[in-house]
C-alpha positions, -999 to +999 in steps of 0.1 A: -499+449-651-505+435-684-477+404-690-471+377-715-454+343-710-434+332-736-426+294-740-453+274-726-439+246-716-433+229-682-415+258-664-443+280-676-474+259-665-455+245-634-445+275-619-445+314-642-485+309-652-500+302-622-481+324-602-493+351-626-526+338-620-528+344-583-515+380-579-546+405-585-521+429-600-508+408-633-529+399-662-522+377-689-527+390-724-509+362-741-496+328-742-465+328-767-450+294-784-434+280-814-463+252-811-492+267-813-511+238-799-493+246-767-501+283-763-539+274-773-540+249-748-528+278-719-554+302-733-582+272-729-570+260-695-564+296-679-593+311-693-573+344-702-550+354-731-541+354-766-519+322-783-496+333-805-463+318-824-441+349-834-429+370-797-429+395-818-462+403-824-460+401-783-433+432-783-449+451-807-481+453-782-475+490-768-498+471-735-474+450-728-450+457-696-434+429-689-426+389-699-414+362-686-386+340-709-393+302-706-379+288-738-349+265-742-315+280-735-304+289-766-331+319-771-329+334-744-304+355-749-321+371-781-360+373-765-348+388-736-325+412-756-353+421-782-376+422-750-359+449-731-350+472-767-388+471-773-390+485-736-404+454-718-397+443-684-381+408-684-378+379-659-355+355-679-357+315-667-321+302-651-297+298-666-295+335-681-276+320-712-261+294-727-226+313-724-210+340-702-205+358-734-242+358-740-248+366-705-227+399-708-248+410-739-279+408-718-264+431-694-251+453-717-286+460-731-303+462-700-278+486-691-287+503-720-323+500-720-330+508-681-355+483-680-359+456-659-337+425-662-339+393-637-332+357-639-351+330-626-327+323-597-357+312-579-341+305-545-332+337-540-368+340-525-372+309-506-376+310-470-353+282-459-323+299-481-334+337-468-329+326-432-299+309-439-287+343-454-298+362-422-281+335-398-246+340-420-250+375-419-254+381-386-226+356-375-241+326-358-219+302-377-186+328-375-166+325-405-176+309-431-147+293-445-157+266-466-193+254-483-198+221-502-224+221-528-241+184-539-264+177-563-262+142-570-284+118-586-288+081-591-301+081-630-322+117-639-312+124-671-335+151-684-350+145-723-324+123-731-317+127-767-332+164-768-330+196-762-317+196-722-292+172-735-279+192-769-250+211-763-265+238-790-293+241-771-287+238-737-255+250-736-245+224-708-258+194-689-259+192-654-239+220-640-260+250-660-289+230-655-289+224-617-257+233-611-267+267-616-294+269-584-267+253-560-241+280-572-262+308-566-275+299-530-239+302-524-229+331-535-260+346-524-257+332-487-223+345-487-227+378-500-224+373-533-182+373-526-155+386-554-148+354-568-108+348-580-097+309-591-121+284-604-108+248-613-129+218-626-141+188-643-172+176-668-178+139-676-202+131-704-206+091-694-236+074-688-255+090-713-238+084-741-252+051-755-285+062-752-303+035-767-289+011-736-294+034-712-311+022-682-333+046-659-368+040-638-385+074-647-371+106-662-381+144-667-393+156-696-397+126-715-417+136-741-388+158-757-365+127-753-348+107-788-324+082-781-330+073-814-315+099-833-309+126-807-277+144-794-257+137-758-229+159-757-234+176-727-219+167-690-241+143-671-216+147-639-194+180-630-167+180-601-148+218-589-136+239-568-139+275-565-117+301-544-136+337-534-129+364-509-148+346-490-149+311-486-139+286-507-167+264-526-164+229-534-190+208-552-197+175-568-229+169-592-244+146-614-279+140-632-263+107-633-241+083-610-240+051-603-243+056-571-280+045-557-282+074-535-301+110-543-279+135-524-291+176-529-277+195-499-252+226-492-230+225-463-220+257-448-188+253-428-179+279-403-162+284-373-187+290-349-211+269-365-228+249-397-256+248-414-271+219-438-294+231-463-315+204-479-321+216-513-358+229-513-367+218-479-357+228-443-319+233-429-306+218-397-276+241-378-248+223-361-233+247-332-218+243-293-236+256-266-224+251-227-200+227-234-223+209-256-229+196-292-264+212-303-280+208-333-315+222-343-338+224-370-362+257-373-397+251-381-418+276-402-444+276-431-424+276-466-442+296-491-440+287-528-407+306-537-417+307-578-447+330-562-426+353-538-405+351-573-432+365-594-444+387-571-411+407-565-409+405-603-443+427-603-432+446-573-400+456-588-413+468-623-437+491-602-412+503-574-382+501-593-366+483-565-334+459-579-338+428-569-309+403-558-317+381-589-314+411-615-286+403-640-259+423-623-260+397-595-263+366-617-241+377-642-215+363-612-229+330-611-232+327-646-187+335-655-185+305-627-200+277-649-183+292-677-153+289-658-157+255-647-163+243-685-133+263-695-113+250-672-129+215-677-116+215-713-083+235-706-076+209-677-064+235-659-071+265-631-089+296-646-077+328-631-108+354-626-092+378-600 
């Protein structure tokens, strides 16, 4: 299957390319950026592929079947849409848009289009969070009445000054940055449940005086201006979220001061609870004979971004939907919207 990537920058080489690269069914015919220095560089350390600025000249190849998205936020709404009316096969990076608004036009066309539509949700294929899903589902922890979602971080602003902290861009800070993957674990977990009240709260604090801001290391660093960049985006988020099923709390932050890195998902039932630690194993809490047990399964964890590519492939072939196609996230995706609505309404949101 004959693919293009386009955006080439660290989601791309971290995690889209060289998955590409190791399934014998996908070949890349280009490397697409607005730098051209960037999409050269792919071509010369991949050994494959075209560089090229303009995705269009990417659609207009009648070769190619399918791209991945890995640009900023605030085009993916408009590759991904230009993508599927060209008839390509899309795997958009999380979020799927800077908006819910933007979101539902991506639907729309790939409802339109029939063609393939997923979003980099990329959890949804790892194997600590697919067990977790079979454990739920098959009632070892009872009902699940209540998960709490943390993603908490000393000082890990991301590009401060650029485009992960420019609300044009971005769309958000924390909360549709990494807010997004603790959301959908949830929802997927539980069933992806009918969701009905959302209340919450953004802070946009320690970012704000950039030039003073104090940090040890930080992401992306090379897109960062705390000269003359932007910081209007949340660095810490705070909510609370009633479903069908149970009733999600969470607290996040790319920055607290609070020395203390804390990424883990409580699920809370009656029968027992499980504590996911974001990207790494779980440990379940339950009662056995009249005794407290707790246990942690062991197994091998495969790269999820792979198992992610490779359903992507599989899919497009098969025509098997996926639980990260856009009908799914699309759910995920009217929750953050929710929470920044109500974060700047100060009130509850109704969604039932």
């Amino acid at each position: 299957m004959k693919v293009a990537v386009i955006g080439c920058g660290t989601i791309a080489n971290a995690a889209h390319i060289p998955s590409y690269m190791n399934n014998p069914e996908a070949e890349i015919v280009y490397f697409c950026d607005i730098i051209l220095e960037r999409a050269q560089k792919a071509v010369a350390q991949y050994g494959c592929g075209r560089a090229v600025t303009d995705y269009h000249e990417v659609l207009n190849d009648p070769q190619i079947e399918a791209v991945s998205v890995c640009t900023p936020n605030n085009v993916h709404a408009q590759i991904a849409i230009d993508a599927l009316r060209a008839g390509k096969h899309v795997l958009c990076e999380k979020p799927a848009a800077r908006t819910y608004a933007e979101a539902l036009e991506m639907q729309k066309v790939q409802h339109e289009t029939g063609r393939v539509l997923n979003i980099g949700v990329v959890n949804r294929f790892n194997d600590s969070v697919n067990r977790i899903k079979e454990y739920i589902d098959a009632g070892k922890l009872g009902d699940v009445h209540h998960v709490y979602a943390s993603f908490r971080a000393h000082r890990s602003i991301p590009g401060l000054g650029g485009a992960f902290t420019t609300k044009a861009i971005a769309g958000g800070g924390a909360l549709i940055d990494w807010g997004v993957h603790y959301l959908d674990i949830v929802m997927y977990c539980c069933g992806d449940p009918k969701v009905k009240t959302v209340t919450g709260e953004t802070f946009c604090k320690l970012g704000k005086d950039m030039k003073n801001y104090t940090y040890v290391d930080m992401w992306a660093e090379q897109s960062s201006d705390k000269e003359n960049g932007t910081y209007d985006v949340d660095d810490s988020v705070t909510g609370m979220i009633r479903t069908e099923g149970p009733v999600i709390t969470l607290n996040g932050a790319w920055a607290q001061n609070i020395g203390e890195s804390e990424t883990y998902i409580d699920f809370m039932g009656d029968k027992g609870g499980i504590r996911l630690h974001y990207g790494s194993d779980f440990t379940l809490y339950t009662t056995e004979n009249g005794a407290l047990v707790e246990y942690t399964p062991k197994f091998k964890m495969r790269d999820h971004f792979q198992n992610e590519i490779d359903a992507f492939i599989d899919c497009v072939k098969t025509g098997r939907k996926l639980p990260s196609h856009i009908d799914t996230v699309i759910i995920t995706a009217e929750m953050m919207q929710a929470i920044y609505d109500s974060a700047e309404q100060h009130h509850e949101i109704d969604l039932g």
